[in-house]
Backbone as CSV, one residue per row, in Angstrom:
resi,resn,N_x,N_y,N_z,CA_x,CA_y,CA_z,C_x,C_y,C_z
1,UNK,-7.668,-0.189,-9.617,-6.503,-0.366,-8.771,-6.209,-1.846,-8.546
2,UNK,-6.978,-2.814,-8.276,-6.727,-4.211,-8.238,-8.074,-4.610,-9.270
3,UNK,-7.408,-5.844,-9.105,-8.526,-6.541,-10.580,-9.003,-7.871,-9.694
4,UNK,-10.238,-7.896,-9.780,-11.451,-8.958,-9.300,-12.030,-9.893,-10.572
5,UNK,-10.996,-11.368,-11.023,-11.245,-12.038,-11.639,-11.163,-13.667,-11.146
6,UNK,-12.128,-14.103,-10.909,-12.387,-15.269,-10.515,-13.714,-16.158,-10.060
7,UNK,-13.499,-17.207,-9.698,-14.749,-18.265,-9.697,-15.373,-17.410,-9.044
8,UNK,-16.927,-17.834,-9.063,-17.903,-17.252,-8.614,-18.655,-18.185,-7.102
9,UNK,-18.628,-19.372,-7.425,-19.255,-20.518,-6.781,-18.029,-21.775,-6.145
10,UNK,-17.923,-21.889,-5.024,-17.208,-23.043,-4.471,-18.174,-23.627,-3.040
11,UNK,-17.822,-25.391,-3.525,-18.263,-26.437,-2.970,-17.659,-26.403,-1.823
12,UNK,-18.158,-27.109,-0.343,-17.585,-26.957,1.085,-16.844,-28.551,0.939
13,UNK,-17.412,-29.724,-0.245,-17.215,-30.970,-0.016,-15.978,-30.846,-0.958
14,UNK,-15.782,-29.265,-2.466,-14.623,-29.679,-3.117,-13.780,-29.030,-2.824
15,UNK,-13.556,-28.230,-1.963,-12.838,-26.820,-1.617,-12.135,-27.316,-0.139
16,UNK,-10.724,-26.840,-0.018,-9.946,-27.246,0.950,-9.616,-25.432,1.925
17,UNK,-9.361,-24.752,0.968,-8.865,-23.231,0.966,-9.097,-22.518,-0.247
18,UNK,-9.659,-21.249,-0.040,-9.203,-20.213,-0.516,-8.738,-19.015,-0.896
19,UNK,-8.192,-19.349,-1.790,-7.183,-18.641,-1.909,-7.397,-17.086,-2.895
20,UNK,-7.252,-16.421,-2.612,-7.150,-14.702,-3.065,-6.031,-14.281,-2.962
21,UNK,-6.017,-13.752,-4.981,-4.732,-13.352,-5.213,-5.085,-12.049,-5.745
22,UNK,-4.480,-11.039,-5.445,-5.208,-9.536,-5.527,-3.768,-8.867,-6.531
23,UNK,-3.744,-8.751,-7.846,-2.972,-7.793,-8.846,-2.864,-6.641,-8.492
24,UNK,-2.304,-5.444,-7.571,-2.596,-4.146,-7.349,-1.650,-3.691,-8.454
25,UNK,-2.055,-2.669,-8.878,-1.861,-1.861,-10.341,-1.894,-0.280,-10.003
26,UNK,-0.654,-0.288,-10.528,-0.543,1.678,-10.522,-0.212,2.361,-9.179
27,UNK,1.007,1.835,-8.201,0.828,2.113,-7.398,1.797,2.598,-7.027
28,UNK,2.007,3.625,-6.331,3.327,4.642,-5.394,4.698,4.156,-5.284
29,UNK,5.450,3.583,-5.365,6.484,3.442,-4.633,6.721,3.188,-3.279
30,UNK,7.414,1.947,-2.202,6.911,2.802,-0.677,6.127,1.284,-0.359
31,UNK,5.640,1.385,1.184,4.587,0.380,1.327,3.689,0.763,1.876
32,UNK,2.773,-0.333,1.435,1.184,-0.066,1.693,0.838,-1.252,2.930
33,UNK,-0.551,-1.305,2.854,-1.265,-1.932,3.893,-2.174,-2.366,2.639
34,UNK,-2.742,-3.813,2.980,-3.825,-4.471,2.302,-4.921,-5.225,3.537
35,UNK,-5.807,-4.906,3.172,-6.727,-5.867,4.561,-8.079,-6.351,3.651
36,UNK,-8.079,-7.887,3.609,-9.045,-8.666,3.283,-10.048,-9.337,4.137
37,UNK,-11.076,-8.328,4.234,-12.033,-9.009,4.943,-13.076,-10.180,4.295
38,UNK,-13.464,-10.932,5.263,-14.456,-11.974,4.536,-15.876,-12.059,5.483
39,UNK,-16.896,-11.525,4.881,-18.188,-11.311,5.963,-19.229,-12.504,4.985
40,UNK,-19.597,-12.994,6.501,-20.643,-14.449,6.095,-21.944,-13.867,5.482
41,UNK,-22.762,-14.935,4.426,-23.904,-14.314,4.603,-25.146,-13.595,5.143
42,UNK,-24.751,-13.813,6.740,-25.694,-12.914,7.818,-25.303,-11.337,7.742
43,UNK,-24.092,-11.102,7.200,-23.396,-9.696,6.968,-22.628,-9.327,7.954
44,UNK,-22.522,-10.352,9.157,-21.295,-10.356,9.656,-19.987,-11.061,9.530
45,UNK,-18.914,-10.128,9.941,-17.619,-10.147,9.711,-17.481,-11.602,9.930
46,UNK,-16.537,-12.578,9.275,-15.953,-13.891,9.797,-14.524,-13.440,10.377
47,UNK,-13.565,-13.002,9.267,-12.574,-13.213,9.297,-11.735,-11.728,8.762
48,UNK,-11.076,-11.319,8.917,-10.218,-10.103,8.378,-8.849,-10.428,8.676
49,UNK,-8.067,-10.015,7.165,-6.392,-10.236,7.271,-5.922,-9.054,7.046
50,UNK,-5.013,-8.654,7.864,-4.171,-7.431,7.181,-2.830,-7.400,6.808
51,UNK,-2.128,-7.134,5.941,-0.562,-7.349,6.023,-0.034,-6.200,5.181
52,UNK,1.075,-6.071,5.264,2.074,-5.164,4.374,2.502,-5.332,3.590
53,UNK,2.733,-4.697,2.353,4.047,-4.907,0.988,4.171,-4.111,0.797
54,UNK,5.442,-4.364,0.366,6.662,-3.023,-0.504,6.432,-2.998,-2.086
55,UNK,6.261,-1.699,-2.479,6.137,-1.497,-4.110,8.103,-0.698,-4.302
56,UNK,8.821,-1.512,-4.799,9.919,-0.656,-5.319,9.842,0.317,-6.212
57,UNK,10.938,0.920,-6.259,10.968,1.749,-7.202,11.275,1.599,-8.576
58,UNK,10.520,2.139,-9.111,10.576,1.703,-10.622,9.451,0.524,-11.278
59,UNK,8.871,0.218,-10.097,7.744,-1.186,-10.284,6.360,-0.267,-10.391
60,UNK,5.590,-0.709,-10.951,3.988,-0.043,-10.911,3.140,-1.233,-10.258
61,UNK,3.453,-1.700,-9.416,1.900,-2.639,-8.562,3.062,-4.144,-7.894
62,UNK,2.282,-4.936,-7.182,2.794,-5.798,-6.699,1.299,-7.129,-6.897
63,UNK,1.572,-8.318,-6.637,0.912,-9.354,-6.229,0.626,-9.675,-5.097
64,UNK,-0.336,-10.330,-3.996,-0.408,-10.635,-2.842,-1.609,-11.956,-2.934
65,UNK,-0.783,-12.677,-1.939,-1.871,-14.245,-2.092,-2.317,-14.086,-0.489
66,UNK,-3.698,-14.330,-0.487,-4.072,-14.626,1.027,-4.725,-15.853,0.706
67,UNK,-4.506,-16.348,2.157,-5.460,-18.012,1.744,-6.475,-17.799,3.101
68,UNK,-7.678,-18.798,2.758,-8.814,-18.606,4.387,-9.180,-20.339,4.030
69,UNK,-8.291,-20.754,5.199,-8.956,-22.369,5.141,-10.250,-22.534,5.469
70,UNK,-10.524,-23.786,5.223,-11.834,-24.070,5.053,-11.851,-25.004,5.787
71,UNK,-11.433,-25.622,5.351,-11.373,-27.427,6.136,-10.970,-27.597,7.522
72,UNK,-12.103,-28.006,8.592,-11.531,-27.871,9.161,-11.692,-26.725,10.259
73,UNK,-12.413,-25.619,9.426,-12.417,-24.363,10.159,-14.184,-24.506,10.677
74,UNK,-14.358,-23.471,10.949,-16.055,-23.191,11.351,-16.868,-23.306,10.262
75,UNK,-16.222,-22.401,8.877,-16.865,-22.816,7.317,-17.461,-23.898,7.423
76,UNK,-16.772,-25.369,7.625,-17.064,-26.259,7.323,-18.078,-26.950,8.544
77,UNK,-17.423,-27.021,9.323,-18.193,-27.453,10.471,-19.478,-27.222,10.674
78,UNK,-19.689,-25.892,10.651,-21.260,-25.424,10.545,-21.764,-25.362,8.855
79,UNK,-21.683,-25.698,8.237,-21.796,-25.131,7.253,-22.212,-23.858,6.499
80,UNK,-21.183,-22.888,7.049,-21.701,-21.351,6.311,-21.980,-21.249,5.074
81,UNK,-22.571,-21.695,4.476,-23.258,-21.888,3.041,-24.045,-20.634,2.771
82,UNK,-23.598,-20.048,1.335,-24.731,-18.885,1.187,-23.542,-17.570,0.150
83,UNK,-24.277,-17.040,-0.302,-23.346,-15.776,-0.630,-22.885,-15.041,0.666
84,UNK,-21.177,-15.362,0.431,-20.497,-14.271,1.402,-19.695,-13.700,0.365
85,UNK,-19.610,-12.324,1.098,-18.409,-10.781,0.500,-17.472,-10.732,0.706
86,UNK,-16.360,-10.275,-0.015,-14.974,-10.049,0.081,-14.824,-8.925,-0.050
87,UNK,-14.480,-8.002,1.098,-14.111,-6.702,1.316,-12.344,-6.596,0.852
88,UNK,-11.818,-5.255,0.212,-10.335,-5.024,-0.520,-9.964,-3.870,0.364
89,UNK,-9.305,-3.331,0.886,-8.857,-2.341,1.497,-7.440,-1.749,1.363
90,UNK,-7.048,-0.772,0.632,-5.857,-0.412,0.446,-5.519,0.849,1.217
91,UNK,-4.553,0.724,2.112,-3.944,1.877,3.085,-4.966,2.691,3.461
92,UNK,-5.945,1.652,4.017,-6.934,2.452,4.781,-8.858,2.525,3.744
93,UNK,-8.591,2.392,2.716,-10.039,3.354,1.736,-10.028,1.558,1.151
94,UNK,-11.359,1.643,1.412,-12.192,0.834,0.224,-12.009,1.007,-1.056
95,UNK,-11.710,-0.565,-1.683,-11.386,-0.322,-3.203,-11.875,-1.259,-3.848
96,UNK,-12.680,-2.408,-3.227,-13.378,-3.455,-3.946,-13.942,-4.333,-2.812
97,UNK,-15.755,-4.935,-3.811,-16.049,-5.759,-2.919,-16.553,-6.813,-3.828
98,UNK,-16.580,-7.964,-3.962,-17.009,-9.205,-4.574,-17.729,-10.285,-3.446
99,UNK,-18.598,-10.753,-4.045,-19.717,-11.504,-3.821,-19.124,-12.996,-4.424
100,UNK,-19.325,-13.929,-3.741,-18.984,-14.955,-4.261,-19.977,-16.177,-3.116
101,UNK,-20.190,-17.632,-4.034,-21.071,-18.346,-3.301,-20.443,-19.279,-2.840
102,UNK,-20.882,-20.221,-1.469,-20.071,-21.080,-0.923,-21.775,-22.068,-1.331
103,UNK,-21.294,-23.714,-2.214,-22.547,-24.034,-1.850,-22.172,-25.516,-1.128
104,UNK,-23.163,-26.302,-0.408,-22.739,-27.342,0.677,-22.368,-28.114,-0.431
């Protein structure tokens, strides 16, 4: 349903934001709900976004960019360094989770 292609590893000293761009594929007509959570390496939650898009008719999927600054934020300040998860959520149901590393 969405496709999980990207870096694996980002620097806190080269990294400003990032950014997640989620391809959803094959999808209804109508709008949905997307919610991107981001849980630190302790396995708690940091941050969760939720928002809406419209799939027209006649379209099979849409694009959606979320960004989670860095700079600036607690990320950086404390340095949350470590593998954190990216939770995908489409109209409610789990549909992907990726692992990705933040290193200082």
């Amino acid at each position: 349903m969405a496709t999980c292609a990207s870096q694996q590893m980002y620097s806190l000293q080269a990294i400003r934001d990032l950014d997640v761009m989620v391809d959803w594929q094959n999808l209804a007509p109508g709008t949905h709900t997307q919610r991107i959570s981001f849980v630190l390496p302790s396995g708690d939650l940091y941050t969760a976004y939720e928002r809406s898009f419209a799939v027209a008719d006649g379209a099979t999927g849409a694009t959606t960019t979320q960004t989670l600054p860095v700079v600036g934020t607690w990320i950086a300040r404390r340095r949350l360094t470590g593998t954190w998860n990216l939770t995908l959520e489409l109209d409610g149901v789990s549909v992907a989770t990726q692992a990705f590393e933040v290193a200082p």
